[in-house]
C-alpha positions in Angstrom: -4.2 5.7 -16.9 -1.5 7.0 -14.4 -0.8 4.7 -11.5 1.1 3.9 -9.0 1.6 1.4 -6.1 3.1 1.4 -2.8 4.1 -1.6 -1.0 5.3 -2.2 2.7 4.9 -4.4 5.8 1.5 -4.3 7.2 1.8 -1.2 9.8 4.3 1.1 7.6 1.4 4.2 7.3 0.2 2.6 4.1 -3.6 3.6 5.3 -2.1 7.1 5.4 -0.9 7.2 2.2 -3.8 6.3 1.1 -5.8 9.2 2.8 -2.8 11.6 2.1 -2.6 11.0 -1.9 -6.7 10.9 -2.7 -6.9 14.9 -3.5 -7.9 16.8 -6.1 -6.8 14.8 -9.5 -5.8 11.3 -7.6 -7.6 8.9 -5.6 -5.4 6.0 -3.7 -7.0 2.9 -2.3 -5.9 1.2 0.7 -5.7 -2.4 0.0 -7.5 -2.8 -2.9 -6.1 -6.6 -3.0 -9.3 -6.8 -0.9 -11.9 -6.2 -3.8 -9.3 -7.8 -6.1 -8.6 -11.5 -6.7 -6.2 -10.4 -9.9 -4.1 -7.7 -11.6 -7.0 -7.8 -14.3 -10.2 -6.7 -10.8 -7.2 -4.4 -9.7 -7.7 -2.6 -13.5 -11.0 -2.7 -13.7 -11.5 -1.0 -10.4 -9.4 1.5 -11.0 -10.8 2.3 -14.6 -14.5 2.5 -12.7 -12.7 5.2 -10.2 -10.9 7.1 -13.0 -14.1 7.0 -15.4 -16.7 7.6 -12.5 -14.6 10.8 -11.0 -12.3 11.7 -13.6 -9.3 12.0 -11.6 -5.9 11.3 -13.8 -4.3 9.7 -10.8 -5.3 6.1 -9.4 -3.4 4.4 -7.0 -3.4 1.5 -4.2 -1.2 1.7 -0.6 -1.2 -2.0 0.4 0.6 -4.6 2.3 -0.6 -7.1 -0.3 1.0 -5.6 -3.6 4.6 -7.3 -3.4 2.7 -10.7 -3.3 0.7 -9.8 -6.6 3.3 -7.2 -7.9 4.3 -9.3 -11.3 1.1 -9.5 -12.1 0.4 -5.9 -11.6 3.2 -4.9 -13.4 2.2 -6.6 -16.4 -1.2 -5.1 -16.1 0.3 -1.7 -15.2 3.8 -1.4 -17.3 4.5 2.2 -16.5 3.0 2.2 -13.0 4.9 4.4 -10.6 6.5 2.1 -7.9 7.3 2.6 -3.9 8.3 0.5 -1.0 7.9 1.6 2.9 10.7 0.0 4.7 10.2 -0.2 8.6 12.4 -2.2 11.1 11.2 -5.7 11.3 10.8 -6.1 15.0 9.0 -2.9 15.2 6.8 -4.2 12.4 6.2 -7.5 14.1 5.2 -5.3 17.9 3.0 -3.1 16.1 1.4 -6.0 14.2 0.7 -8.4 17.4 -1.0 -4.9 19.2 -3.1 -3.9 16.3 -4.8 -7.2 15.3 -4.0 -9.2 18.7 -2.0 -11.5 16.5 0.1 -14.7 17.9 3.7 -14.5 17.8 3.7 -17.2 14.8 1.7 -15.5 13.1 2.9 -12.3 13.2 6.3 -13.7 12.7 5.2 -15.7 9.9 3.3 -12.6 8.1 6.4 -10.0 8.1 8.5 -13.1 7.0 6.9 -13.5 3.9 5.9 -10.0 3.1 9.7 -9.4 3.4 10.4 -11.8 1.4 8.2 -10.7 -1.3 9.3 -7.2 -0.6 13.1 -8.3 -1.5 12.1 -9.8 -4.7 9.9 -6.9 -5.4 12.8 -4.5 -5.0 15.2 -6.6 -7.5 12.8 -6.9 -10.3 11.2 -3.7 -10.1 13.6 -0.7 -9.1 10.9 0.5 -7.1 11.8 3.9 -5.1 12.4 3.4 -1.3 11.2 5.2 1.7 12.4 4.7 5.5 9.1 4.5 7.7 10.1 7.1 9.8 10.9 9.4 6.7 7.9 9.7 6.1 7.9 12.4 9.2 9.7 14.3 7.0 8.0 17.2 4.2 10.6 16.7 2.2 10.3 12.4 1.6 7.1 13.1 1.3 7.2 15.4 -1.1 9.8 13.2 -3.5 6.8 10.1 -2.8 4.1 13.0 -4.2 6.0 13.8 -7.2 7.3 9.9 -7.8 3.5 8.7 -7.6 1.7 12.0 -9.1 4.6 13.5 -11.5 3.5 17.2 -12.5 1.1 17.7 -9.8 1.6 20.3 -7.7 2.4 19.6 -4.0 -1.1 19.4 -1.8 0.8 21.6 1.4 -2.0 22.5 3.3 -2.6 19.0 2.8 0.2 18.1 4.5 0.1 20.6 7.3 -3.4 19.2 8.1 -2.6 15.4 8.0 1.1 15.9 9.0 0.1 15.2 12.9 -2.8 12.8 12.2 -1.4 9.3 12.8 -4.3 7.0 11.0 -5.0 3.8 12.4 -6.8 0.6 11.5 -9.2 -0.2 14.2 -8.7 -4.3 13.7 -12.5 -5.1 14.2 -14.2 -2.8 11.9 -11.2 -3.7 9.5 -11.5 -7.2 9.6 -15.1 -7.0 9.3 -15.0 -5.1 6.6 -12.8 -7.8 4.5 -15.0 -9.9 2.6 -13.9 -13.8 4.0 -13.1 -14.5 0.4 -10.4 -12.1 0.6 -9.4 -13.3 4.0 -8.8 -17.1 2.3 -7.0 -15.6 -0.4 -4.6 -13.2 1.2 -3.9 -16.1 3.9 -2.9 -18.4 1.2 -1.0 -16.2 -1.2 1.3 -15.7 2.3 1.2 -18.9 3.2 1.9 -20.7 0.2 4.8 -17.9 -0.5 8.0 -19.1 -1.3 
């Protein structure tokens, strides 16, 4: 199975990604960490998807992979890497808006995604992307060809999405994530050190 991963702050387009790289021969999930309390649900989800649709491509875009990446790694050895940077105060503004988040908790979210990102990007060599690159056809294109090697770029793809700007409408999100996940998620970032 080819896949790949791509990690970022929460509001770094990672919903997106998601839409832009599920075409043709890949499907991306957006935060599978939601459906997924380990590495081992991450692989069987994505073996249903590649066995059900036959794509050779599965991926996840998700603020949740650089708390889980070790695990994921070992699960995944040759998985395809990437990391959405985005200015932190920008990340913490867009944050607060979105999900009508508290300034602690905002603060204390980026903080420890950071953190995890950091770590992510010393054990992993993962390839790195500025947020507002990603404006850019030609970042994208080296993401597409990091995360899908071999497959041609999808350019009317990227002329149709390329002025879309995707966004998480917070209630239908939240509601969507199973309070399970919710628990989990809050205490992987809380307990992160």
């Amino acid at each position: 199975m080819n896949v790949f991963l791509i990690a970022g702050q929460p509001r770094t387009r990672t919903a997106w990604l998601a839409n832009f790289l599920t075409y043709k021969d890949s499907y991306c999930f957006h935060e599978a960490i939601k459906a997924c309390a380990t590495p081992q649900d991450m692989r069987a989800l994505f073996e249903a998807v590649q066995n059900s649709s036959g794509v050779r491509f599965v991926g996840d875009s998700d603020s949740g992979i650089p708390f889980i990446v070790d695990g994921l790694m070992d699960e995944f050895p040759e998985a395809k890497l990437v990391v959405i940077e985005r200015n932190l105060q920008d990340v913490v503004r867009s944050f607060k808006r979105a999900f009508s988040a508290d300034d602690a908790s905002a603060a204390l979210v980026v903080k420890k995604t950071q953190l995890a990102l950091e770590r992510l990007k010393k054990k992993h060599v993962p390839l790195v992307i500025g947020f507002k690159e990603l404006a850019s056809e030609a970042t994208v294109r080296q993401l597409w060809s990091h995360c899908l090697p071999n497959v041609p770029f999808a350019q009317q793809r990227w002329k149709m999405l390329d002025g879309f700007k995707v966004e998480v409408i917070a209630e239908n999100y939240l509601v969507d994530f199973p309070p399970e996940a919710v628990q989990r998620i809050g205490t992987l970032i809380k307990n992160y050190r």
